[in-house]
C-alpha positions in Angstrom: -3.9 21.3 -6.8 -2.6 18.9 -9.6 -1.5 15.8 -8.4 0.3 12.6 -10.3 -0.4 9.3 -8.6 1.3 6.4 -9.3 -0.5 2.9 -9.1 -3.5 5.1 -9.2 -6.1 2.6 -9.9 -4.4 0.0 -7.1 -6.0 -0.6 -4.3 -4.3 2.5 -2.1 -4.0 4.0 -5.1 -8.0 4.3 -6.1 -8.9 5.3 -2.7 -6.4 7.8 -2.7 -7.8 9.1 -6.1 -11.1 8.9 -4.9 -10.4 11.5 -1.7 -8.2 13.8 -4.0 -10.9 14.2 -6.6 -13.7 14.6 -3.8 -11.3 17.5 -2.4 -11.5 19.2 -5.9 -7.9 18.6 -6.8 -6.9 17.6 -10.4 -5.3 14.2 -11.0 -3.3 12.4 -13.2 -3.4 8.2 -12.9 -0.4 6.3 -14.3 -1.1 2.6 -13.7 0.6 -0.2 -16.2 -2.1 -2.5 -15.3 -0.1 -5.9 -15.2 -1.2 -8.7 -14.8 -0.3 -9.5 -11.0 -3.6 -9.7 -10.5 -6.8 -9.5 -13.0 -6.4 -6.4 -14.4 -9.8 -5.7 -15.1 -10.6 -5.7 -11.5 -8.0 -2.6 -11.0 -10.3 -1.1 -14.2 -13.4 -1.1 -11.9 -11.5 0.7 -9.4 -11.7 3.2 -11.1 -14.5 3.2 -13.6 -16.3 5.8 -11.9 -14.3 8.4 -13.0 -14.6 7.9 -16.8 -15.8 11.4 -18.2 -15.0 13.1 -15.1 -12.8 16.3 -16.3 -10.0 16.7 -13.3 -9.2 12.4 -13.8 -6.4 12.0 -16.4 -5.7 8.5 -17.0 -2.4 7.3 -19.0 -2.0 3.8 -18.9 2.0 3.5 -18.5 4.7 1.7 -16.8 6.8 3.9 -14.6 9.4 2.0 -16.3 8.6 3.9 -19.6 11.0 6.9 -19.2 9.8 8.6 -22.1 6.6 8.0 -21.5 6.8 8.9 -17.6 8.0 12.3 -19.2 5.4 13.4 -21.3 3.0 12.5 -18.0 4.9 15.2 -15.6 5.0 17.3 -18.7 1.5 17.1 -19.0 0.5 17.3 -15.9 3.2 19.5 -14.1 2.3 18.2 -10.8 2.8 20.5 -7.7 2.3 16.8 -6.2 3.5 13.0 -6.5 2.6 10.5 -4.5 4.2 7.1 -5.8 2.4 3.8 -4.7 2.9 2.0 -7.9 5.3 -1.1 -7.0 5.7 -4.7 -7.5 3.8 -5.8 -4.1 4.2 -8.9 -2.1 7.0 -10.5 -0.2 6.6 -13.8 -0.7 6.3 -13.8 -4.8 9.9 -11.8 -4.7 11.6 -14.2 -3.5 11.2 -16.1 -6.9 11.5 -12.5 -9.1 13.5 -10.7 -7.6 15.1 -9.0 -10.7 11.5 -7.5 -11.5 11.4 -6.1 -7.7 14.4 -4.3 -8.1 13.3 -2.7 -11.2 10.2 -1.3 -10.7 10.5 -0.7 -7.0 14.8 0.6 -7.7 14.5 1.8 -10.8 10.7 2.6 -11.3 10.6 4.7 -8.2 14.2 6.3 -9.9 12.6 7.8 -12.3 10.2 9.4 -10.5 11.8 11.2 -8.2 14.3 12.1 -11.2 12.0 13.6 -12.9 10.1 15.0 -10.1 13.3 17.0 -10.1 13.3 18.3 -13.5 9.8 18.9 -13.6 9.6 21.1 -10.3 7.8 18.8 -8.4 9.3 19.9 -4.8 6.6 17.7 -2.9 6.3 13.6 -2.7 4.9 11.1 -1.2 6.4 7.5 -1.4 4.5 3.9 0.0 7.3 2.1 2.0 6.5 -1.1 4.0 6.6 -2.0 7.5 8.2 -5.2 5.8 11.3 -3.0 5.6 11.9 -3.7 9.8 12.4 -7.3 9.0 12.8 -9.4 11.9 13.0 -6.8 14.5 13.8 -8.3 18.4 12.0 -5.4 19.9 8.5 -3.9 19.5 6.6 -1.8 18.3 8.7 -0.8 15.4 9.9 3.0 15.9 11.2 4.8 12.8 14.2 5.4 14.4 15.1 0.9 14.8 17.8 -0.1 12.4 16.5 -1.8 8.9 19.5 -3.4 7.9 18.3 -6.7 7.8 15.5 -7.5 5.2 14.2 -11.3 4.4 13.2 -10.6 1.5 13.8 -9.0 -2.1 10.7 -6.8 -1.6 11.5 -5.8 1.8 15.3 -5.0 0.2 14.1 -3.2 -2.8 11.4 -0.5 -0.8 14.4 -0.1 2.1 16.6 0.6 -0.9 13.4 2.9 -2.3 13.7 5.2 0.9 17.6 5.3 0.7 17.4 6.9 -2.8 14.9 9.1 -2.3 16.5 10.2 0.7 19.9 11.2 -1.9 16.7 13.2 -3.3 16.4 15.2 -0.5 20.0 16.1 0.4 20.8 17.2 -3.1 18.3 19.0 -4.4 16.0 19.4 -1.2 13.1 17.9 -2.4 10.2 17.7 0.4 9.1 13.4 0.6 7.7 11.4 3.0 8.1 7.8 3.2 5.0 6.1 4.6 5.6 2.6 6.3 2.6 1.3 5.9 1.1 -1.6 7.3 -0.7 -4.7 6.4 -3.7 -2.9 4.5 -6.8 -4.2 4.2 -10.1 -3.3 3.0 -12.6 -2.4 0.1 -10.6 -3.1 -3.2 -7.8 -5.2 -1.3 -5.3 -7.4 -3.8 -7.2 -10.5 -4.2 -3.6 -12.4 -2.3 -4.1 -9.7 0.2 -4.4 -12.3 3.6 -7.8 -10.9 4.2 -9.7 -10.7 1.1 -7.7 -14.0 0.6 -9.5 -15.4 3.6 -12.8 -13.6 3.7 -13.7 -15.3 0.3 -12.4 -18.9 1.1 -14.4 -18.9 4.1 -17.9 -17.3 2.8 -17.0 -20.4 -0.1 -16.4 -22.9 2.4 -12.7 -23.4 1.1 -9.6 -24.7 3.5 -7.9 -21.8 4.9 -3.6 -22.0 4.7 -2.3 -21.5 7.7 1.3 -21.1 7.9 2.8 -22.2 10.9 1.3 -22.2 14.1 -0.6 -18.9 13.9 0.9 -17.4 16.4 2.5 -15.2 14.7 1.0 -11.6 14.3 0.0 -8.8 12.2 -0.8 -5.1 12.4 -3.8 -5.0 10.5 -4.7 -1.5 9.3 -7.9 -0.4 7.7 -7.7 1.5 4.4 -9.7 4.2 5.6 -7.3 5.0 8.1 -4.0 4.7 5.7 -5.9 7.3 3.2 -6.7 9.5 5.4 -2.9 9.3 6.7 -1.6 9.7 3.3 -3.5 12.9 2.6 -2.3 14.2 6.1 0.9 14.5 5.0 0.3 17.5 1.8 1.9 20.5 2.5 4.1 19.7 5.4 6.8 20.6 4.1 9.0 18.4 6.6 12.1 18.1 4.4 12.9 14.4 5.0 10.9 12.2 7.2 9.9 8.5 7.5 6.7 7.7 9.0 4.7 4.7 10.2 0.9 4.3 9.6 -0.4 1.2 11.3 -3.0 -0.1 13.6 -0.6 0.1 16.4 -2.4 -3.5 17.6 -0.7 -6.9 16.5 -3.2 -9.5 16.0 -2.3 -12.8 16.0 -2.9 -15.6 13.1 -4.9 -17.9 15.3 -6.9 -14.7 16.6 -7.5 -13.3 12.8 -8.5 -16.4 11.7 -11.2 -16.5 14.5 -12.7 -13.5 13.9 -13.0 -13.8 10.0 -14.5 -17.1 10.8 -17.3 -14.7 13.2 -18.1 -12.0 11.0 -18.9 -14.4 7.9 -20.3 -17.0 10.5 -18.5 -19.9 9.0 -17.1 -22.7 10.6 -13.4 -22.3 8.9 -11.5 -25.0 7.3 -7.7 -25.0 8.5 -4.9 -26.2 6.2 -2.0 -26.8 8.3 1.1 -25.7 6.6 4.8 -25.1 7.6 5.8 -22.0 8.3 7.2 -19.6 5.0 10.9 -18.3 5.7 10.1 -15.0 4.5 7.1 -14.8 7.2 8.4 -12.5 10.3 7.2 -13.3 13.8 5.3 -9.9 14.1 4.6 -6.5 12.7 4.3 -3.9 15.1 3.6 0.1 14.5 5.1 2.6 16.9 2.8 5.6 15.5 3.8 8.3 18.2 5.4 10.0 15.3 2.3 10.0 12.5 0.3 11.6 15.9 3.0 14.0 16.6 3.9 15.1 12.8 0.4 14.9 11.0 -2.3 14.7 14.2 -3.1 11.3 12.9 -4.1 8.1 14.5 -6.1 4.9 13.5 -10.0 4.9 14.1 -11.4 1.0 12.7 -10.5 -1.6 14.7 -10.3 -4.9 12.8 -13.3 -6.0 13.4 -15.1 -3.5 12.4 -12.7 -3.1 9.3 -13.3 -6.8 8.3 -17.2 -6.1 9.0 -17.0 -3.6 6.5 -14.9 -5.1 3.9 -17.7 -8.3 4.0 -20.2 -5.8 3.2 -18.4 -4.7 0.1 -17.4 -8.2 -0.9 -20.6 -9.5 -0.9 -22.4 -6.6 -2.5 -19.3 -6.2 -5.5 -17.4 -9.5 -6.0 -20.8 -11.8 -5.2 -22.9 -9.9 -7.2 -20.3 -9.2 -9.6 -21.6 -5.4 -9.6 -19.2 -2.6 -10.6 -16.8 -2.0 -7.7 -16.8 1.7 -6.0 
């Protein structure tokens, strides 16, 4: 099959790419590479793949209309699966503008021309941030989202709403995957675990923002790839989907086990709470079990056991990352 992924040499992204290529499908990357985060840390991602034959890279912002043409003309995928976005909540609240164009506009353009390209299938990265601050839990698909904190939040709820146009006029099959709070080999550097994982192993204070009690749904890469790729060929029309953990962990509790695994004594920083922080984040995943016979597998501390492993054997050693 010939698949275009977006944010391809991201952190979901290169996993993704690394599954698809194993499966003997042909890809095409479009990354812009910003500078987010050190770019040449997303280049490693992917570095493996130099001189492989089915790996098409085009270094291109899905901004780029023209150039975001010639891709699905080159490639003329049978599938898309967007994950390139602006990421983080708490750095939209001071660029929000940005947000709304690459995750509005950005993600626009590829379903538009998706469309004229005959690309029937896609598959788009939502956000469990898009429940906000939701009074019951877990978070179902079916809760109302009409309350975002944030610009990022606002601009992948806004995301689903146009691709949902998508489907009702010209019938497009996508999937929107609510993911939730990632983690794992190749995780953003701001990511709260990788974050946390290296300030402990270097004996840095840890920021905690408010009184750790509030919690996450930590969810292992592993298990959001293998969700991701569960979803080809479905053919569902329209759906939403969560893929999380389905067990909320809580600061304090995170905290403790990171401090376990690296077997470090960790140094607290005491902080206010952020406003665009939300008390929990929750996964109903009945629906991901019922639709795609998927469920998580790593619990978080085997997941942060693993992703110590990596770190210290890449980012210590400062070997190539795979």
């Amino acid at each position: 099959m010939k698949v275009l992924v977006t944010g391809g040499a991201g952190f979901i992204g290169s996993h993704v790419v690394d599954r698809l290529l194993e499966a003997g499908d042909e890809v095409w990357v479009v990354d812009n590479f910003n500078d987010y985060y050190d770019p040449a840390f997303k280049r490693r991602n992917i570095a493996h793949h130099a001189g492989s034959q089915k790996f098409h890279l085009h270094e291109l912002d899905i901004l780029d209309e023209s150039g975001m043409r010639r891709v699905f003309a080159e490639a003329k995928p049978e599938l898309t699966i967007h994950l390139a976005a602006r990421v983080g909540v708490r750095p939209s609240l001071d660029q929000a503008l940005l947000y709304e164009q690459v995750n509005v506009r950005g993600s626009t353009i590829v379903l538009e021309l998706a469309k004229q390209h005959g690309c029937r299938e896609l598959i788009l990265a939502s956000s469990s941030s898009v429940y906000g601050r939701q009074a019951k839990s877990p978070f179902s698909e079916d809760d109302p989202v009409d309350h975002p904190v944030s610009p990022y939040a606002a601009t992948k709820r806004a995301m689903e709403l146009v691709a949902y146009t998508y489907h009702h006029l010209w019938k497009l099959d996508i999937v929107c995957l609510r993911f939730f709070n990632v983690y794992g080999e190749r995780g953003r550097p701001d990511n709260i675990p990788a974050m946390f994982t290296k300030l402990a192993v270097e004996g840095k204070p840890i920021p905690r923002f408010g009184d750790g009690t509030t919690k996450r749904d930590y969810t292992y890469i592993n298990d959001i790839v293998a969700g991701v790729l569960a979803c080809r060929g479905k053919k569902f029309g329209f759906e939403i989907i969560n893929l999380g953990n389905h067990t909320p962990v809580s600061l304090n509790d995170f905290m403790t086990t990171i401090g376990q695994i690296t077997g470090r004594q960790l140094d607290v920083q005491a902080l206010p709470p952020h406003p665009a922080d939300v008390p929990i984040t929750f996964a109903d995943v009945s629906k991901a079990k019922r639709l795609l016979g998927w469920e998580p597998t790593t619990t978080l501390r085997d997941g942060l056991g693993l992703y110590l492993e990596w770190y210290q054997h890449n980012q210590l050693t400062k070997r190539a990352i795979r």
